[in-house]
C-alpha positions as CSV (number, residue, x, y, z in Angstrom):
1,X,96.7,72.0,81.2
2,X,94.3,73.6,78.5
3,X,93.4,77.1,79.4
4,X,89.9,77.8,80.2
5,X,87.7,79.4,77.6
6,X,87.1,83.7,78.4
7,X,83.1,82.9,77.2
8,X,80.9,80.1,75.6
9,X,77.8,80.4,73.5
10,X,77.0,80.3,69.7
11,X,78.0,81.4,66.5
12,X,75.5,82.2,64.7
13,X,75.2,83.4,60.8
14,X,72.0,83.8,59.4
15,X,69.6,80.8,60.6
16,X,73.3,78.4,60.9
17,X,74.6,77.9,64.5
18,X,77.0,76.2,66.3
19,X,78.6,76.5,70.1
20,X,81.8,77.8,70.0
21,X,84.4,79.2,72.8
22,X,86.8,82.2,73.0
23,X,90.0,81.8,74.4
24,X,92.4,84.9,74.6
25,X,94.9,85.0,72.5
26,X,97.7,86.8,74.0
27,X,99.2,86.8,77.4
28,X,101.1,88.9,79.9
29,X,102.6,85.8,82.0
30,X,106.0,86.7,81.2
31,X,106.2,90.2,81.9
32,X,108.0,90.9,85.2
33,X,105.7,92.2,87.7
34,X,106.4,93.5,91.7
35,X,104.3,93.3,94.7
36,X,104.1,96.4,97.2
37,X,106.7,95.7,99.9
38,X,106.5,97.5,103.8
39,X,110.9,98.0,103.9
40,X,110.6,98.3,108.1
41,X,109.3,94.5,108.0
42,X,109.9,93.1,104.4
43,X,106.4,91.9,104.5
44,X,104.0,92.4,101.3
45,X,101.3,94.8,101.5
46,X,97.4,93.2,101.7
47,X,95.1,95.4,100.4
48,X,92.0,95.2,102.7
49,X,88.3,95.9,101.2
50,X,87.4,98.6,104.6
51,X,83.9,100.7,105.2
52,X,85.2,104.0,106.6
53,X,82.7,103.3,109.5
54,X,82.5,99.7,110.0
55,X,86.0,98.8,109.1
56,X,87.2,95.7,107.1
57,X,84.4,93.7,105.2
58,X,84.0,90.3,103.2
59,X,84.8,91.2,99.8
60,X,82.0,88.3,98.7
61,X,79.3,90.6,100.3
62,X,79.7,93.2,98.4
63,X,77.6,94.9,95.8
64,X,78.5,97.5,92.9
65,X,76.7,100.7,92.5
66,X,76.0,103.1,90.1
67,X,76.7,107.0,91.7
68,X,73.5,109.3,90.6
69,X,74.3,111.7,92.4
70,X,77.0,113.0,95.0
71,X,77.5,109.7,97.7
72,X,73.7,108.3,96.2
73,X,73.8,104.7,94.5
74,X,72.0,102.9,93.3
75,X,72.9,99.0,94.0
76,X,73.3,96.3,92.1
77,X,73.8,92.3,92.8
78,X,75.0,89.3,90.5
79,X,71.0,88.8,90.3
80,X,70.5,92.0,88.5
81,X,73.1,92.2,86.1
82,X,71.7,88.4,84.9
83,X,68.8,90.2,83.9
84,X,70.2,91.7,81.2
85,X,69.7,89.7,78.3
86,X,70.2,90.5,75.4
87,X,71.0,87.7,72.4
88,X,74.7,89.0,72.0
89,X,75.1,87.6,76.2
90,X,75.3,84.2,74.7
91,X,75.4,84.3,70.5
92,X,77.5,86.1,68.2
93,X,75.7,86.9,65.1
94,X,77.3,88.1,62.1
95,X,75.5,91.0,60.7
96,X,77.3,91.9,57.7
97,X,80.9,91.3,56.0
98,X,82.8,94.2,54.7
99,X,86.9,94.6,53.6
100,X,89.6,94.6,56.3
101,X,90.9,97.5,54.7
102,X,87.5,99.8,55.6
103,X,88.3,99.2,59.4
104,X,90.8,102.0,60.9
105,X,93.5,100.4,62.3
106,X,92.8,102.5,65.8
107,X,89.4,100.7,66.1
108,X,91.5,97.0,66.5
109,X,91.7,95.8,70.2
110,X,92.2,92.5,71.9
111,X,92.3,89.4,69.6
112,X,90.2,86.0,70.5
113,X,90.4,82.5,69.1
114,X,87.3,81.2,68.2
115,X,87.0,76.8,68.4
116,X,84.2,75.2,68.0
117,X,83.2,72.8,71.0
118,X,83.2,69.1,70.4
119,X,80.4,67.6,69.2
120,X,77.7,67.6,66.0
121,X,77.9,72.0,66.0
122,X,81.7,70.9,64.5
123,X,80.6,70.4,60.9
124,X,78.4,74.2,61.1
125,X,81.5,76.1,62.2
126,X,83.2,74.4,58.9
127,X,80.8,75.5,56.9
128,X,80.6,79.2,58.4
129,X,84.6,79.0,58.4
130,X,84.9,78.2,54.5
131,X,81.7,80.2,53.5
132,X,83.6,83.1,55.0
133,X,87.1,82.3,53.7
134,X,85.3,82.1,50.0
135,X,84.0,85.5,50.5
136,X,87.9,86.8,51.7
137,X,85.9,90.4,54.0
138,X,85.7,90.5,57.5
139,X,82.9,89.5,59.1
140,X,81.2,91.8,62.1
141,X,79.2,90.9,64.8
142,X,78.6,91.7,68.6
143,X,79.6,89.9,71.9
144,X,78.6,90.7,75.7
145,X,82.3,90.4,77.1
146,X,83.1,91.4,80.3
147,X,79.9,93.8,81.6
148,X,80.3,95.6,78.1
149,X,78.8,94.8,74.5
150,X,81.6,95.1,72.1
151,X,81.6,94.7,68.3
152,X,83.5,92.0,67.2
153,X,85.4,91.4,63.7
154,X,86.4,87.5,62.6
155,X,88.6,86.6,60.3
156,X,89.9,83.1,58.9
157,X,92.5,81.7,60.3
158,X,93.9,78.1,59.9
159,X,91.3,75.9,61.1
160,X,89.4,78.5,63.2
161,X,88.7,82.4,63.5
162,X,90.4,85.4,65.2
163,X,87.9,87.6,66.6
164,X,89.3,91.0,67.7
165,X,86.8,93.4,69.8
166,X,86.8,96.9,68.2
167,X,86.4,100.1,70.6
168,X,83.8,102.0,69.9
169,X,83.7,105.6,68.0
170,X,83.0,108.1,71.2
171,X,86.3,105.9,72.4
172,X,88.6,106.6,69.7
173,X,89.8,110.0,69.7
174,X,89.8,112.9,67.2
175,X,93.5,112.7,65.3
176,X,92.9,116.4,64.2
177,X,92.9,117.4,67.7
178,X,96.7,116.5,68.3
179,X,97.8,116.9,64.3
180,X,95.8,120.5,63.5
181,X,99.0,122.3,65.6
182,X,101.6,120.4,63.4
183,X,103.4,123.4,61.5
184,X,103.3,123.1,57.8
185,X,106.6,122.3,56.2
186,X,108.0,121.6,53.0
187,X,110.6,119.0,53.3
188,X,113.8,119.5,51.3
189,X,113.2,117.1,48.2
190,X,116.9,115.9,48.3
191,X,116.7,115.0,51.7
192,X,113.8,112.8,51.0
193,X,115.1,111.2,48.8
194,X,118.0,110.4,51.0
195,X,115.4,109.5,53.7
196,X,113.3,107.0,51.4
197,X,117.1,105.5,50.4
198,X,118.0,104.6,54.5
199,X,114.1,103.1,54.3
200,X,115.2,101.1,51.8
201,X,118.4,99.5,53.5
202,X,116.4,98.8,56.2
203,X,113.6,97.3,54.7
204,X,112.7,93.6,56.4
205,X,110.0,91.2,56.6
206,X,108.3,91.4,60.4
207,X,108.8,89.2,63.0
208,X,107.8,89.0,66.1
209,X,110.7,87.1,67.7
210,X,113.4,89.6,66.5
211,X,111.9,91.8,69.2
212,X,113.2,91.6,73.2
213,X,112.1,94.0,75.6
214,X,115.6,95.5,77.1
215,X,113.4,96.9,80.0
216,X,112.0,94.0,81.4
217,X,115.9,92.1,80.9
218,X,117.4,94.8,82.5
219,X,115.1,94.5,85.8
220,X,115.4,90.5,86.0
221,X,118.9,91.6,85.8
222,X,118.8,94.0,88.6
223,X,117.1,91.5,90.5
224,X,119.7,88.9,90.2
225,X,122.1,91.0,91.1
226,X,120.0,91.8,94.4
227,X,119.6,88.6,94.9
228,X,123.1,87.8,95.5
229,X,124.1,91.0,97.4
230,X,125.5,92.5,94.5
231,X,125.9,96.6,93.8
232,X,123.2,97.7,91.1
233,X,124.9,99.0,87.8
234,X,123.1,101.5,86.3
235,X,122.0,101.4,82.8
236,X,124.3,104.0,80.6
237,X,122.8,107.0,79.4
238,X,121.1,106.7,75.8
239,X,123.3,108.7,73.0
240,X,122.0,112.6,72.5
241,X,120.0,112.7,69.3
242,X,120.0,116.3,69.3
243,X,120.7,117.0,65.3
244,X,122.1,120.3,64.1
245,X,122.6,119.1,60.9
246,X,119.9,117.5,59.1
247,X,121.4,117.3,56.0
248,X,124.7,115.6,57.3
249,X,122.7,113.3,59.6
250,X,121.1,111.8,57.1
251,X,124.0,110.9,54.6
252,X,126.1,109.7,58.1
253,X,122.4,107.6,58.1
254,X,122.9,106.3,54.7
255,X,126.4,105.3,55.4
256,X,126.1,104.2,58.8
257,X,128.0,106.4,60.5
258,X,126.8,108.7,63.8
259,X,124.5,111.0,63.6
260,X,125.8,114.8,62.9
261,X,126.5,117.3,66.3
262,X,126.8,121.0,66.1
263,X,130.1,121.5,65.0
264,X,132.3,124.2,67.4
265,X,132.9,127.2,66.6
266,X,136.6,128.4,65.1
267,X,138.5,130.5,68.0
268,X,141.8,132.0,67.3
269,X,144.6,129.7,69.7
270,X,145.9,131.6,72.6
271,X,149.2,131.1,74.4
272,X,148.3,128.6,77.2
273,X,149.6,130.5,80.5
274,X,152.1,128.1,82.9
275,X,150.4,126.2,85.0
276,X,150.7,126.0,88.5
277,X,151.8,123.1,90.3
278,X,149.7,120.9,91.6
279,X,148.2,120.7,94.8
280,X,147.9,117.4,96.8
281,X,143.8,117.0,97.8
282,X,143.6,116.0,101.6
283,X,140.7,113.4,101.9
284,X,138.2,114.3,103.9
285,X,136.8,111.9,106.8
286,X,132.6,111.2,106.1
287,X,131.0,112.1,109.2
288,X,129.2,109.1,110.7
């Protein structure tokens, strides 16, 4: 079963349109999810939509509201918000083209295929598609999607476009306020150049597939072994990566050995005294 489009409308550039629909184009269906359990009954948890003085309510009849003030709304129905119309509700126009490389990588967000719906607009979205593969930039436009208006960059791609929403500036925040408090340091130029020589052995073209998420396999796991009444093993601790020895660390790195610990300190060997026989532990009952 085809998936069902996240909007519809047009695509327009300039005085050329055509209908078009956005699908998304990731998905989070296989991530493991849990629902909120009451242990006395084994029953999942409803959540109920309540008014503190009337109690439990429709959640059709309600409406959303806007707080002005302390506990003061103001209301709004499905009527009102279809009032709002502006020509990005129902068209993306592209307003200008620029290079993929002027657009900060923080300001990419959730990607969209773009198809053109069946029908005469088919041929327009050709021409738009090759007219903006000729001119190889990034073409920007704006959307309504999902109660928000959100600026929108296409690209090319195989027969149709990507279209990835971009957050806004007030969203992204400042990097200086996190980086300003870095210390300034010099790194050591030979260990550098060990550094950009353990880079290099690891260098590899990306793909996605190389990448499982061990979290997720280790909870369907835990749940299997649940399932069949099974004690839970408990995932090892991770190694300590607690360097003393930066230097050493990274030529073990370069050979591919373990990391470098703090190395003990020399003691001069004393006589070890006799030891004392040992004692037989008595086992101690659990109290019930």
């Amino acid at each position: 079963m085809a998936p069902r489009p996240t909007w519809q409308g047009h695509l327009k550039l300039s005085l050329v349109t055509c209908p078009v629909a956005l699908y998304t184009a990731t998905s989070s269906a296989s991530h493991i999810s849990f629902h909120l359990i009451n242990p006395e009954t084994n029953n999942r948890i409803r959540m109920v939509t309540t008014d503190p003085d009337t109690g439990p309510v429709e959640r059709s009849s309600l409406v959303k509201g806007y707080e002005v003030s302390k506990d003061e709304y103001v209301l709004f129905d499905d009527a009102d918000f279809e009032k709002v119309r502006l020509e990005s509700t129902r068209t993306i126009s592209i307003d200008k083209f620029v290079d993929e490389d002027e657009i900060d990588r923080l300001y990419w967000d959730d990607p969209f295929y773009v198809v053109p719906e069946k029908g005469a607009g088919v041929e327009a979205f050709a021409v738009i598609r090759d007219a903006m593969k000729s001119a190889g930039k990034i073409a920007l436009g704006q959307l309504v999607l999902r109660g928000r208006e959100r600026q929108l960059a296409l690209e090319v791609r195989d027969k149709g476009l990507i279209a990835y929403t971009l957050r806004p500036h007030e969203e992204v925040r400042e990097a200086d306020d996190y980086f300003d408090d870095i210390p300034t340091v010099k790194a050591d130029k030979d260990m550098v150049e060990i550094a950009s020589r353990i880079i290099a052995q690891k260098e590899a073209e990306f793909d996605p597939k190389d990448f499982t998420d061990r979290y997720d396999t280790a909870l369907r796991e835990m749940v299997k072994a649940k399932q069949k009444g099974q004690g839970v093993v408990e995932a090892p601790e991770p190694d300590d990566t607690n360097v003393i020895d930066l230097m050493e660390a990274l030529r073990n790195s370069l050979k591919g050995g373990p990391a470098a610990k703090a190395s003990p300190k020399k003691t001069t060997a004393k006589k070890p005294a006799p030891k004392a026989p040992a004692k037989k532990a008595t086992a101690k009952k659990k109290a019930a």
